[in-house]
Structures are given as structure tokens and as C-alpha cells.
N, C-alpha and C positions, 0 to 999 in steps of 0.2 A: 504493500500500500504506500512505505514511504515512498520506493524507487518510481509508483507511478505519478504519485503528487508531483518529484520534482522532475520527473518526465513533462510534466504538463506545462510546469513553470518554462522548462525547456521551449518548448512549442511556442507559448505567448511571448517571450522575450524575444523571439522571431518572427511572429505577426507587429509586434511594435516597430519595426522595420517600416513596416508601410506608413506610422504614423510622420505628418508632416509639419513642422509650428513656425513656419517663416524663413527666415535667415538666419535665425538664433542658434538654434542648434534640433536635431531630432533624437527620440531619445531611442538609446542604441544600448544593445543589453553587454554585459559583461565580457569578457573575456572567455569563450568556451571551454573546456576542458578538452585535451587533447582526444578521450573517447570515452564514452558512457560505460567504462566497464566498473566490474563490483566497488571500487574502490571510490571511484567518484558518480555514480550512480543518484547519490543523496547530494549531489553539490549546489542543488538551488532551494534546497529546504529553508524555511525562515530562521535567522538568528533574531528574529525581535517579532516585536505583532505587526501584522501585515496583512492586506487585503488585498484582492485577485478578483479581478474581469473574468466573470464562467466563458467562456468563449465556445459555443458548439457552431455556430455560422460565421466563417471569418469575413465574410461580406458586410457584415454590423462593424469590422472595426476600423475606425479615424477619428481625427482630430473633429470634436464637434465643433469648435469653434473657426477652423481652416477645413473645410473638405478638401482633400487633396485628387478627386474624382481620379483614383485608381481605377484601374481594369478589374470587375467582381467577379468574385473568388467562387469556384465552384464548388460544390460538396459539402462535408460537414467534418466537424470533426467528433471524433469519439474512441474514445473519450474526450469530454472539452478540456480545449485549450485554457491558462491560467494566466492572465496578463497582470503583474504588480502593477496597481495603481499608486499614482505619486500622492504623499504626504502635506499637508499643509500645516499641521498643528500635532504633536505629541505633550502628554503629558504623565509623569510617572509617580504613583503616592504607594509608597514601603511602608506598611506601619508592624513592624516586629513586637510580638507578645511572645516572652521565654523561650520557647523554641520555634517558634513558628512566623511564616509572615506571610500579610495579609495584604495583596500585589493590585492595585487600580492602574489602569491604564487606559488614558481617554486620549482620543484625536480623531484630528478630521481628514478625511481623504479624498480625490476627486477622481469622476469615471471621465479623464482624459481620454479615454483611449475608442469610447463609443459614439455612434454619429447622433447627433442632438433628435434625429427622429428616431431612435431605436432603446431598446432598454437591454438589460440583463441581468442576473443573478450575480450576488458577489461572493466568496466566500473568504472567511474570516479565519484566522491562523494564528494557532498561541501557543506559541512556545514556553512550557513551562520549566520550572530548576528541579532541584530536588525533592523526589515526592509531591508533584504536582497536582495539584486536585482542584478542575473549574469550579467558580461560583456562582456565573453567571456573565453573560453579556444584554449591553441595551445598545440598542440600533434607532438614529432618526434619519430619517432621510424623506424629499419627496412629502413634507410637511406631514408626514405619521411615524410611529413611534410601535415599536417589536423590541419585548425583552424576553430573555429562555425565564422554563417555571420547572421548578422541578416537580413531576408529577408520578404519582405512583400507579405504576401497572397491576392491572390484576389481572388478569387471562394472556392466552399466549396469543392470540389475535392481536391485543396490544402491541405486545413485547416484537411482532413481527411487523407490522407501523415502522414501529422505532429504525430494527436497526434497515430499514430503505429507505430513509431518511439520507439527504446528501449533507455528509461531515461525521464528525466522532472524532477517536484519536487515533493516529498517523500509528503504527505499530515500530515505531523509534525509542530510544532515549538520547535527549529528554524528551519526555510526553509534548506531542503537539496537537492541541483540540485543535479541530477547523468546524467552521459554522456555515451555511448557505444563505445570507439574506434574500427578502422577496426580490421582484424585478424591479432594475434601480433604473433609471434614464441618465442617455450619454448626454456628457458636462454636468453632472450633477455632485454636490457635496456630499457627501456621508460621514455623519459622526459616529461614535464608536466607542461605548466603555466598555471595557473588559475586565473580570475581576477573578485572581486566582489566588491559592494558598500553595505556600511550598514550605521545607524545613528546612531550618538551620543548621549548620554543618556545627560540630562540635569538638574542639581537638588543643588538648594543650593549656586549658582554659579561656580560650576563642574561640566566640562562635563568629559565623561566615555565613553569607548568604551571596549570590549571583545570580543575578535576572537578565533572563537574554535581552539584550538592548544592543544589537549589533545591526544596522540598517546600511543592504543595500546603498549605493550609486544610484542605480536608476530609480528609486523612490524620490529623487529629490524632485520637485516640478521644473520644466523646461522651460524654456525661455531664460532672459535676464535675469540673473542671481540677485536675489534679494534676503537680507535679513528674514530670519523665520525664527518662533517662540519655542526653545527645549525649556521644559522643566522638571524637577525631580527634589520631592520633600517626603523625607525619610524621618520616621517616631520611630522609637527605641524604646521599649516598657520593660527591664530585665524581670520583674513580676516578683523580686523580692528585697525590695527597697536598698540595696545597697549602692556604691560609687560604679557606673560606667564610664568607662573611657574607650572613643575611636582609635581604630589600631590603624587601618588604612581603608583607602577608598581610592574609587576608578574616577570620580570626576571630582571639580572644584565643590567641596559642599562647606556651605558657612554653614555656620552652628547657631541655632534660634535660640537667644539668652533668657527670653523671658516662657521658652518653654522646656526649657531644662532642669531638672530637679533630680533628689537624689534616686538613683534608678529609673532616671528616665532622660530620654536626648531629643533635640528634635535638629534637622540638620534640611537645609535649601540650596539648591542648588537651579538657579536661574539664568539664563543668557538670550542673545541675538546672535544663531547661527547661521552661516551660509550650507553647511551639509552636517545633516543628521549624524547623530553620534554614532560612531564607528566600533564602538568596545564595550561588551556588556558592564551593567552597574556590580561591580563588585565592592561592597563593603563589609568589615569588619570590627569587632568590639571584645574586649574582656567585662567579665564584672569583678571588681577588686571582693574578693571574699575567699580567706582560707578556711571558714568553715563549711558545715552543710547544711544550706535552706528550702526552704518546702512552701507553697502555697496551695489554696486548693481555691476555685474558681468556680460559681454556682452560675449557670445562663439559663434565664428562661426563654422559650423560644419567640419569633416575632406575633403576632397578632394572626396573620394571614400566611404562615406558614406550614405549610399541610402535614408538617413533624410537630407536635403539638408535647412532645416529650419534654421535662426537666433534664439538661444535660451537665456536667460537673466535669473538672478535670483536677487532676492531682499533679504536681509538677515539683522536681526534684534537680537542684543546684547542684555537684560534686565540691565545689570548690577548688580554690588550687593548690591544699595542701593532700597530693596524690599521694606520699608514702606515711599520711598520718595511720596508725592502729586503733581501733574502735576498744579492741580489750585484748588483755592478754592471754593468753595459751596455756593451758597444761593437758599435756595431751601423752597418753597411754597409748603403746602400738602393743597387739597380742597377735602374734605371727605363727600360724599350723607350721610347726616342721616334722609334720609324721611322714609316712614312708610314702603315703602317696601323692607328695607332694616333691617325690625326687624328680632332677631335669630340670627342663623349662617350669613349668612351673614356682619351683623354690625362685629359682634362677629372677626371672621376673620379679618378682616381689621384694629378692635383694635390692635389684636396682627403681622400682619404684621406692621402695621405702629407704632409701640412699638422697634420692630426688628429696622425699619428702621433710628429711631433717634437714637437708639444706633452703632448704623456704621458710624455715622457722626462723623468728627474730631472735634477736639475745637476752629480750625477756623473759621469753617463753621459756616451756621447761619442758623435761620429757622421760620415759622412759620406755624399756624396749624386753615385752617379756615373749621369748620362746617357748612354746610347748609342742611337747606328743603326750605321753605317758606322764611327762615330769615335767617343772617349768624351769628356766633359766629366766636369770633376769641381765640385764647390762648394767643396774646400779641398783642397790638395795634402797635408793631413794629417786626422787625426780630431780635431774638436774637442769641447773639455766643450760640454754642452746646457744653458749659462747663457741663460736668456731672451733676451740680446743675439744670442746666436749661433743661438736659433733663429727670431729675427726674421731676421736676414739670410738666411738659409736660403731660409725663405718667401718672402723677396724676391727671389732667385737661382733657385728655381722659378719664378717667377712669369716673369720675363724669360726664361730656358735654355730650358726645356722646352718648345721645340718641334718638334711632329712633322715628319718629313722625312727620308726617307733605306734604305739598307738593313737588314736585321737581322742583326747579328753578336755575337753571344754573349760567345764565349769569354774576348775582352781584359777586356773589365770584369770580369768574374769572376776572372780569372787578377789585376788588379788591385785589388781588394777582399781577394782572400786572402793577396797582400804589405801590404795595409795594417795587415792584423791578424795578421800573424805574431810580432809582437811586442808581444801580448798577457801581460801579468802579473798575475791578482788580477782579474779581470772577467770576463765571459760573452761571447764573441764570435757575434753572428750575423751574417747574410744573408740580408736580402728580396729575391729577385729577382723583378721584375715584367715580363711579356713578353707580344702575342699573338703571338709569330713562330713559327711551324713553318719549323725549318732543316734545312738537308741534312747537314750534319756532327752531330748529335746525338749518337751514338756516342762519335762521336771525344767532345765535348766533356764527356760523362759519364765515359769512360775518364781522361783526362786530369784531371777534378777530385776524381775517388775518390783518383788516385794522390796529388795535391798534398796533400788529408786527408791522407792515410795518412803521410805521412810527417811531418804535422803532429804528429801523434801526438793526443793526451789535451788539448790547448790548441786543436786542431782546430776551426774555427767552424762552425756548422751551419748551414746552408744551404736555407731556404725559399723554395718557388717558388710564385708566383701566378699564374696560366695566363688571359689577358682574352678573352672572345668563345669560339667555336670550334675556332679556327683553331693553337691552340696543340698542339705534341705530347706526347701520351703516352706512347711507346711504349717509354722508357730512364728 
């Protein structure tokens, strides 16, 4: 579907050919690509919002203000042809809430390209950024006025209306809706707001947003270069009252003084250009916070909204302080080294639980009990995970852990959870690692809810990793 869209685009930027505007200049399309193969197949897709001449009779197309009384053009085209019509007015409003932004863009464009006695259908192209999601487009033109509504389908009658509908979105990234207005007349004005939601890029403690705003050459109008209105006013709401600061931006943006407060920005950017901006709006911001903040957001719906639902959102800050600990660690490994656990198996689990002491901080604390028959311990207490003690460790697996014996559960466990009963100010777990399906498993599920439960609230919690098959599920 992309490659046919800018197939089409293809086509009308070669019927503009014929168009004629004086001695000024005629407008004449880009530079072609060497050949439509995969690679530039997509090369006349929109980088910004844009509007298109449906063109199925290329005999409708000239200058309605100059007819150039060419020789008419036989046949039809079909798929129709898609002629950029040029720009007269753009305007861009960003308003970013926590993660999200909330993209308007109005302007006005003109069907240069149709002869003042003919009409045609236009369609509409939007390019969206990340995670794009339309909200809606309003169209005036021809002194009446088309907005989209969003309406819920109930049968499949519907839902088959719909998709023969001419427009949807392009099967690209990024997402590009296109729209078909009714029948416009050539030299006529058309306004156009368009309104979409995309997400903010997150990384580093910066968020980032990029709105395609990249416009074609030939949108500019022909003739005599004159000054034209770009605008672009961007709000910043970070949604948990803390200090933002701009980190960088794509154009000149002043900063609105009397609308900036703390966790919130408002920034303008205003001019008198001769050609449409060339390079999407890319800006960027931190919010100054090393902790973690939270909001939660109540919306009721609009009045005449056919979703008539109370919607809410919860929204969660990281901060920038990324290697801070929530709590500290005491954590018990009880590792099966009975006999059928020789090979790969053991093996594996060395080196997982090799990996695993080394992720521990140096607050943290730990110990490391072996069993089959009998238990082995690596310290007859927990110790902190200072680099030294987790070298010995590794070294204490390396020699202990070997397979050999029967499997017996309960001691280790019943020992790991006197290790940490006198736990104060930390997080107590338990890794237990096993493939053994035993006969008492009952019994030893009974027996370790009870020893919890009177643990109370300091209770450690208790992870089981199950190796091979052969391990049971059933308690």
C-alpha cells in the first residue's frame, strides 16, 4: 500500500508538468530516483502533513487561473494519480503531558493544479512519530465544513462500509493516516486541522519527541516568492511538578515567560519564510528529579462523545538517580546436588548462580546451602557480598558442589529460614533450586506455610526453580 501511494505521488508530480503560471517559473517535481526498485520504492511518501489532487482524469489538470489549453489527455488513470498541492499557511501546537503528546496541525492549501471548471477529491496524509494514534481531522472548504467522528460499529455490514472507504493507514513506519475529502473545485482554498497523539521517547533521563515537519520543494506556491506564516508553540506539562529544562530543539523556539512555571514550559516559535521548513521539529527536555514520582489523572469524557466511560491514568517518573536500591538483600540460595542433577545440569546452575552473586551489592548479604542427603553450607552465617566474599563463594562452588546422593528437601529449607529469622531492615529471600520429585511434598509444603506464618510480615519469600522434568508440581 505504501509503495502504491508513492507510486501515485510518482505519477502526479509528472502531470504537474503540464501545469503553466506565466514566466515565473512552472512547478516541476523533484529530482527522480534513479529507479523504483525496493529500496526507493517509498521515496515520495510524506515527511510532514500534506495534501494531494485525487487525479483519475488527467484532462481536469491546469492552472485554473492560466489555462494553458494543452492537447487533452486520453484515458484515465487507475489507480488515480496524486498531485501535492502547494501550501499557503502551516501551523504546529505540541502540547506534551508526561509521556505523551498531543500534535495540532492546521493550514491552508490550494487546488492549483485543477481547471477552475472542474472539481476533485483530495486526500489528506499524516504522518505520525512514535506510537501514533489519529484524533481527528476538520476540513473547510467551498464554504462547508467535514470533521471525522468516531463511531462504533456493530455488525459486519458496517465494518465492511468502512474498510472501502478511500484512506486508513499507509502499512509503513511511521504510521501514515490518509483521508479523502469530498469534491473540492480547481483554485480553491482548503483548510485543514489535523490532530494526532504520539509518545515520548525516554532514555537517560530525557524525554524526546519528533514530529515529521519535513516539506517538500514543490509545496511551496509558484510564482514570485513571497514571505509566508510558519508557526510552532510547544507546552511542556512534566505532570509532577518538578524543575524542566530544554535540552535541544530543531528550530528557533523563544520561551513564553509568563507561561512557564515549575513543571511546566511553554516555548514559540514564529517567522516570515520564503520555503517551508525543511527538518522535522525535534525537541527535547529533562525533568531535574533524583527521586520517584507518581500522578494519577481522573478524565471525564466530553459531553457528545459516544465513549461515555470515566477514564484515569497512572503515570510513573524513574528519576535520574538509576543505580539508587529500594532495600537491601538477604538472600539464601539452596542448591539440589543429588545425583541427578550430574552434567549439564549441576553445571548450569554453577554458572547461573556464579552470575547471581555477582549482581548483589555490598550491602547485601548471603548464603549458599548444598544439599542431597546432607547439607553443606558456604558460611555458618550470612555474609555482606563485599567482592572478597563473593570470590570465595565462587571458589566454595567450584570445589562443594558436587553431584551425588539423595534428595531431601526439607532440612535446608527449615535451615535457611532460621538463618533469616532475624532479619531487621532488609528483604529476605529464597532460591530454591531442585530437579527432585519427593514423596513427602505435602508434608514439606505444610510444614513451610506454617514456619511463614508465624514469621509473620518479616517472612522471607520463597522461590522455587524446578530443573528438567522430573520436578513436582502438584503443592
Amino acid at each position: 500500500m505504501a509503495e502504491d501511494f508513492s507510486k501515485a505521488v510518482d505519477d502526479g508530480l509528472k502531470f504537474s508538468k503540464r501545469l503553466y503560471f506565466g514566466k515565473d517559473r512552472a512547478v516541476s517535481p523533484p529530482k527522480q530516483p534513479p529507479s523504483m526498485d525496493k529500496a526507493t520504492s517509498c521515496a515520495f511518501l510524506p515527511t510532514a502533513p500534506m495534501v494531494y489532487a485525487v487525479i483519475s482524469d488527467p484532462g481536469i489538470v491546469d492552472n485554473p487561473d492560466i489555462p494553458s489549453y494543452q492537447p487533452h489527455v486520453h484515458g484515465r488513470c487507475d489507480p488515480p494519480a496524486l498531485i501535492p498541492l502547494t501550501m499557503n499557511r502551516v501551523e504546529l501546537q505540541v502540547d506534551c503531558y508526561m509521556d505523551t503528546a498531543f500534535i495540532r496541525v492546521s493550514g491552508s492549501w490550494r487546488v492549483h493544479c485543477i481547471k477552475g471548471s472542474k472539481s476533485c477529491g483530495c486526500r489528506v496524509a499524516i504522518p505520525m512519530g512514535e506510537q501514533g494514534s489519529i484524533l481527528g481531522v476538520e476540513v473547510d472548504v467551498n464554504g462547508k465544513s467535514y470533521h471525522t467522528q468516531l463511531s462504533q460499529l456493530e455488525d459486519d455490514k458496517e465494518m465492511e462500509k468502512v474498510t472501502h472507504v478511500e484512506g486508513g493507514f499507509l502499512r509503513v513506519k511511521p504510521h501514515i493516516f490518509t483521508l479523502t475529502t469530498p469534491q473540492v473545485n480547481g483554485g480553491a482554498n482548503i483548510s485543514i486541522k489535523m490532530s494526532w497523539s504520539q509518545k515520548l521517547s525516554y532514555s537517560n533521563g530525557n524525554f524526546s519527541l519528533i514530529v515529521p515537519f519535513t516539506f517538500p520543494g514543490y509545496v511551496i506556491p509558484p510564482g514570485k516568492k513571497y514571505l509566508k506564516k510558519e508557526k510552532i508553540q510547544l507546552n511542556v506539562n512534566s505532570g509532577v511538578g518538578t524543575e524542566v529544562s530544554c535540552k535541544t530543539a530543531s528550530h528557533s523556539l523563544k520561551e513564553l515567560r509568563g507561561v512557564s512555571q515549575v513543571g511546566k514550559l511553554g516555548f514559540l516559535y514564529e517567522a516570515d519564510v520564503l520555503n517551508w521548513s525543511n527538518t522535522d521539529f525535534n525537541f527535547s527536555y529533562t525533568v531535574s528529579s533524583s527521586h520517584t514520582h507518581g500522578a494519577v489523572l481522573v478524565q471525564s469524557p466530553p459531553m457528545h462523545d459516544i465513549d461515555q466511560r470515566e477514564i484515569f491514568s497512572v503515570y510513573l517518573l524513574p528519576g535520574n538517580e538509576q543505580s539508587r536500591k529500594v532495600f537491601r538483600r538477604d538472600v539464601v540460595f539452596v542448591v539440589d546436588i543429588s545425583g541427578s542433577m550430574q552434567g549439564k545440569p549441576l553445571d548450569d546452575v554453577k554458572n547461573v548462580l556464579c552470575a547471581a552473586l555477582s549482581k548483589l551489592h555490598p550491602e547485601d548479604s548471603f548464603c549458599i546451602i548444598a544439599f542431597n542427603g546432607q547439607t553443606f553450607l558456604s558460611s555458618t552465617s550470612m555474609k555482606s557480598a563485599s567482592k572478597e566474599a563473593v570470590e570465595r563463594a565462587i571458589e566454595w562452588i567450584g570445589i562443594n558442589l558436587i553431584a551425588g546422593g539423595d534428595t531431601d528437601i526439607l532440612p535446608p529449607l527449615t535451615q535457611a529460614i532460621e538463618m533469616l529469622s532475624n532479619t531487621r531492615g532488609s528483604f529476605p529471600l529464597i532460591f530454591l533450586v531442585t530437579d527432585g520429585s519427593v514423596q513427602d511434598e505435602r508434608h514439606i509444603c505444610d510444614v513451610m506455610k506454617n514456619r511463614l506464618t508465624e514469621a509473620g510480615p518479616i517472612a522471607p519469600r520463597i522461590y522455587t526453580f524446578g530443573i528438567g522434568k522430573g520436578f513436582c508440581l502438584c503443592h
